[in-house]
N, C-alpha and C positions, 0 to 999 in steps of 0.2 A: 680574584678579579678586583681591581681599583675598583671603587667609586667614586662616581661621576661628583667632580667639584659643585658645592651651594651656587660658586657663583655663575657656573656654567647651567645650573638646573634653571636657576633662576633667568638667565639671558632667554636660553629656550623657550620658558611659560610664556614669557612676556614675546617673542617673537611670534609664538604660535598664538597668543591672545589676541594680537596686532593683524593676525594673518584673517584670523576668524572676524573680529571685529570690520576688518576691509571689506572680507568677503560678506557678513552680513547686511553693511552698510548698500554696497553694489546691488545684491539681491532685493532689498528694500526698497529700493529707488526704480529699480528695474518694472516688481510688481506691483507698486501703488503708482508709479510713473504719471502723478498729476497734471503732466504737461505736454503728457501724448509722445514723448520723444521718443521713443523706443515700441511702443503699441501705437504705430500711427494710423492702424484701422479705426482705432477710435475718433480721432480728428477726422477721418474721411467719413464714418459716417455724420459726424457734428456737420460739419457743411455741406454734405447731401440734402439733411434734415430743412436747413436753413435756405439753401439754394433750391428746395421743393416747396416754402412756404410756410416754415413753419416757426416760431420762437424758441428757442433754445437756452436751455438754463443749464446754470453748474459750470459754466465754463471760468475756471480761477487759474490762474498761473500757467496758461498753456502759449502753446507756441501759437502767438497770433499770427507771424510773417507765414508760417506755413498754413493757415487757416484761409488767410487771404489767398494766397498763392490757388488754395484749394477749391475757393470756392469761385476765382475765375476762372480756372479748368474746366469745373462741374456746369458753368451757366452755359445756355444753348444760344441764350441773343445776350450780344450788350444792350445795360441798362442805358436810361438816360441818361441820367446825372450819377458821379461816383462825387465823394469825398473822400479826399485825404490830408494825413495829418495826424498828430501826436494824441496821446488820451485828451487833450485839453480840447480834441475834435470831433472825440466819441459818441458826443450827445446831439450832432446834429441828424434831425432827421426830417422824414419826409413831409412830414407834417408843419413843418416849418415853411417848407416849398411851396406846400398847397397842391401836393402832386401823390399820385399813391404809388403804398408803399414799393408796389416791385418794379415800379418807373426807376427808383434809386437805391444804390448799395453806398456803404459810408465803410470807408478801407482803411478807415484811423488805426496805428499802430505807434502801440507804447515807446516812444522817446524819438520818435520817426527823426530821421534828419535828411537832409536835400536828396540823398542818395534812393532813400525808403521812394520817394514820389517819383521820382525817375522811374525807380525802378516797379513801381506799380503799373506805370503806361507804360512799359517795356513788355512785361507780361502783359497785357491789352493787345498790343504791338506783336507780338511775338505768335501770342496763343488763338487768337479772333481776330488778328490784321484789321480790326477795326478798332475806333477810339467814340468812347460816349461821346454825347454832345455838348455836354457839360462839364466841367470837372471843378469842383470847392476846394480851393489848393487852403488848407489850416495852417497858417504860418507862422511857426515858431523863430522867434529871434535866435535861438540857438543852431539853426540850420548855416547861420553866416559865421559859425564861429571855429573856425578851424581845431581848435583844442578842446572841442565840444564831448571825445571820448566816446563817439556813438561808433560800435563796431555789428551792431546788430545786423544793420541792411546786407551785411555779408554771405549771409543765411539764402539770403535769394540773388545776388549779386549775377547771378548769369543773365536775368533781365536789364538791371543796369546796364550790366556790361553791352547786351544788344542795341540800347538804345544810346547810352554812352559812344560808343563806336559809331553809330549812324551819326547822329550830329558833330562829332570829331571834339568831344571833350576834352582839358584839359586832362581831367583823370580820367588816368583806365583800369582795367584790372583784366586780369586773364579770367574769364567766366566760369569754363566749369571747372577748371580744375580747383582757383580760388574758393568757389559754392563750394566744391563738396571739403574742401579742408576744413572751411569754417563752420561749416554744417554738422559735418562729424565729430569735430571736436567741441562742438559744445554737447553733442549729446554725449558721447563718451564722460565730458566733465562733470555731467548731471549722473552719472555712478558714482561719483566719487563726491560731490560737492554738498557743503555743509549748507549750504543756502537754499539746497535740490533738496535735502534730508527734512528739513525746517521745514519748507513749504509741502512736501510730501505729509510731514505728521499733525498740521494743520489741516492738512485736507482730510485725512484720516478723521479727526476731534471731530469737523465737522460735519462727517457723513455717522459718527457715532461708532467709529472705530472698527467700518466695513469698507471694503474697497466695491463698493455699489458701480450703478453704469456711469462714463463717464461725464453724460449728459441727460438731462430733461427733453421732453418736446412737453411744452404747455402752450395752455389758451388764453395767456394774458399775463401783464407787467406786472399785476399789483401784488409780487412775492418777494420776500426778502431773500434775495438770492440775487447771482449776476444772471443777465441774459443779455443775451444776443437777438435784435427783433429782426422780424423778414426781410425790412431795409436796411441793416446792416447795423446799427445806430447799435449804443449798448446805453443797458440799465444798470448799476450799480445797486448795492445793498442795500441796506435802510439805513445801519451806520452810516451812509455818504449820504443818501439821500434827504435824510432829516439829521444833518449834525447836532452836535453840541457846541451854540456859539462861543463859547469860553475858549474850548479846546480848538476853533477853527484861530481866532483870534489867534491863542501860539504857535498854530502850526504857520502862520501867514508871518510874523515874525521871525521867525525863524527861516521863513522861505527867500524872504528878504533879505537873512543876513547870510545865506547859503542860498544863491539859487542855482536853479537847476540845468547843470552845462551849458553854464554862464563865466566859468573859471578862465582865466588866462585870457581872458576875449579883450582884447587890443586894438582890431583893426578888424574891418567885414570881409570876412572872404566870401567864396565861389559865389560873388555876384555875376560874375560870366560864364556860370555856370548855369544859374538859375535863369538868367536874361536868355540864354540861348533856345533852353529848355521852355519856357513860355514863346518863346518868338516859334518856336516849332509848332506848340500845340495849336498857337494862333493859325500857320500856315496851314494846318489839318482843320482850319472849321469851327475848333472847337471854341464852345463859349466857356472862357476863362474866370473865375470869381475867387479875390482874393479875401481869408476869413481870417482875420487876428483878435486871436481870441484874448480876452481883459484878464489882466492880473486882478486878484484879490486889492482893494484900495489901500491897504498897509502896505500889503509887499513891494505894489508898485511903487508907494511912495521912499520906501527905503533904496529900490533901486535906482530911484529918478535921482536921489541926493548925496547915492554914492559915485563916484567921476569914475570908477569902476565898471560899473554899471550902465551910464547915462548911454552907452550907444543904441540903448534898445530903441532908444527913438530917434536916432540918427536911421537905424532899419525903419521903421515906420516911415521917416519919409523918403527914406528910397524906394520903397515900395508903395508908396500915397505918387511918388513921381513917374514910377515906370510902369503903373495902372492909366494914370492921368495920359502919358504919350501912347499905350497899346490899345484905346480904352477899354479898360479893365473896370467892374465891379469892385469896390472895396467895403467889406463889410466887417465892422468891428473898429477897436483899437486895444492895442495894451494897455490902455489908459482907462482905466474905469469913470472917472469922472464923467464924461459923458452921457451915460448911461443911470447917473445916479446909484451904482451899486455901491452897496454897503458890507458890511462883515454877514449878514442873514444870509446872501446871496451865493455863498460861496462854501466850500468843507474843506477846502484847505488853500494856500497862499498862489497857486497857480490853475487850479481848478473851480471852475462856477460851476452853480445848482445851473439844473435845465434852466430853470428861471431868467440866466445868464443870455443863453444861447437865443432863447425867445422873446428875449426883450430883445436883441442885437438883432434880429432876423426882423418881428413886428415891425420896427423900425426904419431898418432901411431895406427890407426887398422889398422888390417890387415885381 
């Protein structure tokens, strides 16, 4: 009987090594699944816990669209007032308003762009045919930037797409079947993904190398941990919370010279997209408030002096303009000077300490 060629032995090892390793990776991500994608009993009890009243910790790297999503299903009345808007709108909360906490929920979702807030009052629209009386639109300047690279809102897009379709949008999308490709395929991606791996064994180091519950209920902010408070608002770590001004300084430099899907930005799109979407909300009643939230003062100033850049305030006063004609509340500016902030006020080039949020609110609500 021949035997089997080295270099045939060897193609094998390495095939079956590849095969094992795939397979292990997949199982790994599966069982510590930090992000609920795949055990999404655990997301549903997180916003049960939260939509009963209660603060919620440990929530790192998870699927917030579907969080939202979840915890407008679970509420029995709309609140008063919602927020939405990108992390830079995380930190607004009730307390700000002068209103308690379960009068308001704050719908902020990481890298949110025009689609995300559509599609937040589409689920509103769709799920409780009723809309709060308020809504704090967080306005990111990357929302007008067509080459902005935001595919996330896809995840929920069948709300879009409902409210997309009733106002007669430019864009459309087919609802569910789009939702569940986009849907599926990022969880599927998350067996496989080196990013999903990473944040999985982070989450692990963190909990001491036990896949513990996926969430806290506690009785208060002052933990170094993320939480989620009853008004929807989030707490960051103690790392964000108390930075290191040195390290904020280069992170704001750097935010400056990379910012954040801000690339390719040329010319403002879906202004008649946005314009329509506010003239809608307007014709529901709703009290409309627009939040722009301040760059870090290095970053803004590197964007202000790049021609690259400079349309962030061409957006500011289109939106300073078409508050002024609907009248609209406008609270904030990308522009820190106003406000007197400084490098202390901020943990990195596009995100301010509460400190930020509370002086912009002190300020001008009323």
């Amino acid at each position: 009987m021949n035997e089997i060629p080295q270099y045939k032995k060897w193609l094998l090892s390495f095939v079956v090594s590849q095969a094992l390793l795939f397979a292990g990776t997949c199982y790994f991500n599966y069982r510590v699944d930090s992000a609920a994608y795949f055990q999404i009993e655990n997301l549903e009890k997180a916003a049960d816990a939260n939509v009963k009243g209660n603060i919620v910790a440990d929530l790192e790297n998870y699927d917030e669209r579907k969080f939202q999503e979840l915890i407008i299903q679970k509420e029995k009345t709309v609140r008063n007032v919602i927020v939405t808007g990108s992390s830079r709108s995380m930190m607004v909360r009730s307390a700000l308003l002068k209103i308690d906490k379960h009068q308001m929920y704050n719908h902020s979702v990481s890298g949110a762009s025009v689609e995300d807030h559509i599609a937040i009052i589409g689920a509103y629209e769709l799920i409780h045919k009723k809309l709060p009386q308020m809504i704090i639109l967080g306005i990111d300047p990357w929302i007008f930037n067509k080459n902005n690279g935001k595919i996330q809102w896809q995840e929920w897009s069948q709300y879009y797409s409902f409210l997309a379709n009733k106002l007669e949008l430019k864009r459309k999308v087919d609802s569910e079947t789009r939702y569940n490709k986009a849907y599926n395929y990022l969880r599927l991606l998350g067996l496989i993904s080196y990013d999903y791996t990473k944040a999985n064994i982070k989450y692990l180091i963190a909990r001491q190398g036990k896949v513990k519950d996926f969430f806290r209920i506690v009785d208060n902010v002052a933990l170094d941990t993320t939480l989620k408070d009853i008004d929807g608002s989030y707490y960051y770590p103690f790392s964000h919370r108390y930075p290191n001004e040195n390290e904020t300084e280069s992170a704001a430099l750097w935010a400056g010279s990379n910012p954040y899907s801000l690339s390719g930005f040329t010319e403002m799109d879906n202004l008649d997209i946005f314009s329509t979407f506010i003239q809608y909300l307007i014709g529901k009643n709703v009290q409309v408030v627009f939040y722009l939230p301040p760059y870090h003062p290095t970053t803004y100033k590197l964007l202000f002096n790049d021609p690259k850049f400079r349309i962030i305030n061409d957006i500011e006063l289109f939106l300073k303009q078409l508050a002024k004609k609907k009248g609209i509340k406008v609270l904030g500016s990308y522009n820190p000077s106003p406000y007197n902030l400084t490098n202390k006020h901020f943990f990195d080039g596009n995100h301010g300490l509460e400190y930020v949020i509370a002086r912009v609110f002190d300020q001008e609500w009323k």
